[in-house]
C-alpha positions in Angstrom: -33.6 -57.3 28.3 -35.3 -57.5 24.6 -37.7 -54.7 25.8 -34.8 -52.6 27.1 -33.2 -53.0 23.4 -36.3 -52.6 21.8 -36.7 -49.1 23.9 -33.2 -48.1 23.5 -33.2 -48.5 19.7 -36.3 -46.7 19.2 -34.9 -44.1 20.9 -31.7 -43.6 18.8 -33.7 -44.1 16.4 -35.7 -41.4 16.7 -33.1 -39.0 17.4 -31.1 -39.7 14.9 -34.5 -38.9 12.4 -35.1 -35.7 14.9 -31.8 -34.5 13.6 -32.1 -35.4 10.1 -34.9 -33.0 10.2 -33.2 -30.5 12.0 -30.2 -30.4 8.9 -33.2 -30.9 6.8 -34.6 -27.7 7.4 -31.7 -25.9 7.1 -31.5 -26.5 3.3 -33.2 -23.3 1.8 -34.0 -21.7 -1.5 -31.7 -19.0 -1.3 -32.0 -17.3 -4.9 -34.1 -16.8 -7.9 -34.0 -16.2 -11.3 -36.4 -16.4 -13.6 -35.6 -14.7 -17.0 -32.1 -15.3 -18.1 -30.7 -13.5 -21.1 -27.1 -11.8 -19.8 -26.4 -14.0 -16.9 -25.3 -17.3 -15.7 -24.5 -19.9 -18.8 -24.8 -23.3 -18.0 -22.1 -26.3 -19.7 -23.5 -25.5 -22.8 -22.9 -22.1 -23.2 -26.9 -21.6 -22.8 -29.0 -19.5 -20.2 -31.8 -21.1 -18.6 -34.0 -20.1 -15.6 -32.2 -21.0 -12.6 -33.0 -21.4 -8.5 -30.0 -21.8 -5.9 -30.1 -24.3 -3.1 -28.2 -23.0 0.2 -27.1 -25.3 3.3 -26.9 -22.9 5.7 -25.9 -24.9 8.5 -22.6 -26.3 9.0 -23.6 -29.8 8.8 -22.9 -31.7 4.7 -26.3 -32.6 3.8 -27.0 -34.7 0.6 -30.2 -33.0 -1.4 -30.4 -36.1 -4.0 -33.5 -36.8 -4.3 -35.1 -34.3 -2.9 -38.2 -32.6 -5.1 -38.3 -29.1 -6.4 -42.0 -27.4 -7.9 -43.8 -24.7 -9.1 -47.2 -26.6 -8.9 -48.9 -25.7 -6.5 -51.8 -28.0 -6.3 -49.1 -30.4 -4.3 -50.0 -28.4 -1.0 -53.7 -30.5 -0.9 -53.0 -32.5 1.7 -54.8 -35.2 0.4 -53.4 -36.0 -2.5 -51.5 -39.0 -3.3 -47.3 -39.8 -2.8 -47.2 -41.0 -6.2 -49.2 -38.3 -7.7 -47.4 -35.6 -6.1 -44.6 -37.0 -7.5 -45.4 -36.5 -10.4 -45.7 -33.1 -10.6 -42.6 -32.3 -8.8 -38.9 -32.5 -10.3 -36.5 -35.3 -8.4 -32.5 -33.2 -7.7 -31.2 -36.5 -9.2 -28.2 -39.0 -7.5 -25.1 -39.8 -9.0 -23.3 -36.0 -8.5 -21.1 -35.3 -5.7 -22.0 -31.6 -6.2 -25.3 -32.6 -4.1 -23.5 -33.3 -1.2 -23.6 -29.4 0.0 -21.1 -28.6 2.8 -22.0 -26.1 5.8 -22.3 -22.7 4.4 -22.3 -24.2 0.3 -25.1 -23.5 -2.6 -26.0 -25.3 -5.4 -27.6 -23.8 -9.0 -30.0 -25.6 -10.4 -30.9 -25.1 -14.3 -34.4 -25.0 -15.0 -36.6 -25.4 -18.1 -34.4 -28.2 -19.1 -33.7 -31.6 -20.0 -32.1 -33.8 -17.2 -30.2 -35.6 -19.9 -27.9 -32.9 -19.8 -26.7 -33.1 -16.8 -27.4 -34.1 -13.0 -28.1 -30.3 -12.1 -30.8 -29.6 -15.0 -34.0 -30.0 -14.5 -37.7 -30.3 -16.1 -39.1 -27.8 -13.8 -40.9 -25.2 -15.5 -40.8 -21.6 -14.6 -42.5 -18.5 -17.1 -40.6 -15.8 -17.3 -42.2 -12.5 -15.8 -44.6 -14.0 -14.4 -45.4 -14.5 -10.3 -44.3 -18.2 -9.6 -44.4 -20.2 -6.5 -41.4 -22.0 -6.0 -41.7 -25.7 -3.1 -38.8 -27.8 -1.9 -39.8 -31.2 -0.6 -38.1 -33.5 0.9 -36.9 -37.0 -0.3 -40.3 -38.4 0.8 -42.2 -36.2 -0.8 -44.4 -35.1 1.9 -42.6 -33.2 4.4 -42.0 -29.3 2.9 -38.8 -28.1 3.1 -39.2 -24.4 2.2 -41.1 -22.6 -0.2 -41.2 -18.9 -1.3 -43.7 -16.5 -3.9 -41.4 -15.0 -6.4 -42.7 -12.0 -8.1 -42.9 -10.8 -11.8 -39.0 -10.1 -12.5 -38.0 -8.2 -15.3 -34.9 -10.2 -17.3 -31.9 -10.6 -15.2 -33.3 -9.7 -11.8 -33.4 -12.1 -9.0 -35.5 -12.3 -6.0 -32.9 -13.6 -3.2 -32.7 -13.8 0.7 -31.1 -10.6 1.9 -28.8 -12.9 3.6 -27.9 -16.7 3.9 -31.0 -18.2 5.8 -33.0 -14.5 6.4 -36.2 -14.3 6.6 -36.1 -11.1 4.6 -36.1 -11.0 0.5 -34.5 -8.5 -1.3 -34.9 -8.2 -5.4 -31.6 -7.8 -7.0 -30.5 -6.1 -9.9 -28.3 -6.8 -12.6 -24.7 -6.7 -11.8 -25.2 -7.9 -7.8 -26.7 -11.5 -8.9 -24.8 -13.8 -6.7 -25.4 -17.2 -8.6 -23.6 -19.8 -6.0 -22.1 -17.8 -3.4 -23.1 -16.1 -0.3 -25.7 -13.3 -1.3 -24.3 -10.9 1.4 -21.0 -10.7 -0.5 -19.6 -6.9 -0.1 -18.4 -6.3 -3.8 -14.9 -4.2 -3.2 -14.4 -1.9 -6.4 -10.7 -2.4 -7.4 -9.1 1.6 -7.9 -8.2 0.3 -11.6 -12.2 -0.5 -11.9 -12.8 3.3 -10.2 -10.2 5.1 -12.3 -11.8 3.4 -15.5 -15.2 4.5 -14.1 -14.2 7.8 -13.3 -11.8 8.5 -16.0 -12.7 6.4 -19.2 -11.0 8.1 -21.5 -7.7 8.5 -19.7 -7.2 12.5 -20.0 -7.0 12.9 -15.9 -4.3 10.3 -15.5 -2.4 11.4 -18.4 -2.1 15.2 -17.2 -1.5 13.7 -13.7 1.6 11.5 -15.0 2.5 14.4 -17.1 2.9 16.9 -14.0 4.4 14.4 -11.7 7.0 13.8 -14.3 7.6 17.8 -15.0 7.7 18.6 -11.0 10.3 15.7 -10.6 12.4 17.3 -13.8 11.9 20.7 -11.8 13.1 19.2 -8.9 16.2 17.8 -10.4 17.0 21.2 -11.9 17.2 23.0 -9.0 18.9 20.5 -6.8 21.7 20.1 -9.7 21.9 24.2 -9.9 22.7 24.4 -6.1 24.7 21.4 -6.3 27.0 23.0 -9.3 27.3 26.1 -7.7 28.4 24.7 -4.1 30.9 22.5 -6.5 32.1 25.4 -8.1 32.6 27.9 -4.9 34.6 25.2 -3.3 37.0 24.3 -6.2 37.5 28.3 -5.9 38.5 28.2 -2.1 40.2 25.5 -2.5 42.9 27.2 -5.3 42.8 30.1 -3.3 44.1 28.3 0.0 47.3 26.4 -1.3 48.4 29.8 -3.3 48.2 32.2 -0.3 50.0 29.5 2.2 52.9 29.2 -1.3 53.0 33.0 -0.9 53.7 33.0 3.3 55.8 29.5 3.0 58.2 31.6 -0.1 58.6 34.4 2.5 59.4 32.6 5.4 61.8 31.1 3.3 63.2 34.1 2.4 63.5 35.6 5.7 65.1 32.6 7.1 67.6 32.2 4.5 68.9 35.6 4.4 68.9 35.6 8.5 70.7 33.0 8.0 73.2 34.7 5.4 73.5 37.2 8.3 74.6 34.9 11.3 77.3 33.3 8.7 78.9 37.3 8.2 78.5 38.8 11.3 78.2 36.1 13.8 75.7 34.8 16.1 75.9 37.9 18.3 73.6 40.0 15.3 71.1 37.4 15.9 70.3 37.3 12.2 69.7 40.9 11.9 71.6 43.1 9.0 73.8 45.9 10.4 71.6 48.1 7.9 69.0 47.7 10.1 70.6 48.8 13.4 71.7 51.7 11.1 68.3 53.2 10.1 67.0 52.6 13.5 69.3 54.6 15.2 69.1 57.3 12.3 65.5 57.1 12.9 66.1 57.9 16.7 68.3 60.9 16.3 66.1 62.7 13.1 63.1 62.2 16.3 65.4 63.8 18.7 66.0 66.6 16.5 62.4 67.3 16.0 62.2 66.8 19.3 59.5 64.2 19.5 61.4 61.5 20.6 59.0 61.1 23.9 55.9 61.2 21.7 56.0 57.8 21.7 57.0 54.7 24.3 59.6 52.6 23.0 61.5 55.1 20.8 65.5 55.2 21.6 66.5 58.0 24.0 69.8 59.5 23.3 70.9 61.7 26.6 74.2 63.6 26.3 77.2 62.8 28.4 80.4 65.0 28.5 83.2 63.2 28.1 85.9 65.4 27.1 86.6 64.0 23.5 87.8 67.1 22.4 90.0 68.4 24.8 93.9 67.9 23.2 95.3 67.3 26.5 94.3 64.0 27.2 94.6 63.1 23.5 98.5 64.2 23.5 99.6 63.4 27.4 102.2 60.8 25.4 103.5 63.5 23.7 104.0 65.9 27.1 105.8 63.7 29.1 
């Protein structure tokens, strides 16, 4: 039973260091820089050398105490714990900043004093110069990762192209990523583009200038069109109520004086004068004297009948008998 313990705890155990060393490993140098003048400031408004530490898993990993160099004489296998100790710089304890999240990074000042501060350290770096750069672990033996960095020119870093790549890229001024992701895509704003394009604001101002005198144009016509339709309606509609007073005054007219007629002559004219009947019928004889009174349909026909008006004796029979 004691052996079964013994077995079972050197097993869990030992996985549990396999996988401290897994999440070890995946603690990188991610970024570079080795001659500050324009970039990062540290909490004293002062620019130092600086390297960034990645976790690109997605496991929180605690760097304190791990060791950062540029020495390279640690590599000899054979050299002491304590000596290589020496010539490395310790990340320090005491800083929750250490504890890096999956997918966090860390700067690290360099060529300073760690009194300022948990992330400055003593490790020395010359600027434009090639340096080799070592990250041990906690036990100083074990190397983490290490990378060459080349002669950089101020302001230039020598970063991964990605997170964790393989591949590393030299970076100029203005695409330094100091504690963020180095494949960050940097979106120019259109304010930042027009400024680019347009610095000293003559394109934007005729732009503004013939938006602002099409829209005037634009409110021109449409107020022309609009005044004129206005106008051409208020015409019609004076035009309208005068021609119906006109037709309503006659209709008045007609019926009052057919009416005048009925009241004289009786219902039997039907509201028509007698001066009318009059001209009508000398209308019809003048046509049948000119014989053309069957030029046209509807014209009075007058035939003759004899009737003996004339004759005395049947005018005076009362006298005769």
């Amino acid at each position: 039973m004691n052996k079964f313990k013994l077995l079972l705890g050197t097993l869990l155990l030992a996985g549990s260091s396999l996988m401290h060393a897994q999440v070890e490993k995946s603690i990188k140098i991610n970024e570079v820089l080795t001659d500050n003048t324009e970039n990062l400031q540290d909490e004293y408004g002062q620019r130092e050398a600086w390297v960034e530490i990645a976790n690109v898993s997605f496991t929180t990993y605690n760097i304190r105490g791990m060791f950062i160099t540029t020495d390279r004489s640690v590599l000899n296998p054979q050299m002491s714990v304590p000596e290589r100790m020496k010539r490395m710089s310790v990340i320090p304890n005491g800083d929750p900043r250490t504890s890096l999240g999956g997918r966090q990074h860390l700067v690290l000042f360099c060529n300073s004093q760690p009194s300022k501060g948990s992330l400055h350290l003593d490790l020395k770096i010359e600027p434009g110069k090639p340096t080799w750069l070592g990250l041990y672990s906690g036990n100083a033996t074990q190397l983490i990762d290490s990378v060459t960095i080349p002669a950089l020119e101020p302001n230039i870093s020598f970063a991964r192209q990605k997170d964790g790549s393989e591949n590393w890229v030299v970076k100029q001024l203005g695409h330094v990523t100091p504690g963020i992701s180095n494949m960050t895509d940097i979106v120019e704003t259109k304010t930042a583009k027009l400024k680019r394009e347009d610095p000293h604001g003559f394109g934007i101002t005729v732009m503004a200038m013939g938006i602002v005198f099409f829209c005037l144009a634009l409110l021109f016509v449409f107020f022309t069109l609009f005044g004129l339709f206005m106008k051409h309606r208020s015409t019609v509609a004076k035009i309208q109520p005068v021609k119906a007073g006109v037709k309503t005054v006659e209709m008045t007219k007609e019926i009052g004086h057919k009416t005048n007629v009925i009241l004289q002559d009786g219902l039997k004219s039907k509201g028509i004068d007698k001066e009318v009947y009059i001209a009508v019928i000398s209308m019809a004889l003048k046509q049948y004297q000119d014989n053309v009174h069957d030029v046209e349909s509807g014209i009075i026909t007058i035939k003759p009948k004899k009737t003996d008006w004339n004759m005395e004796l049947p005018q005076m029979t009362q006298f005769h008998e």
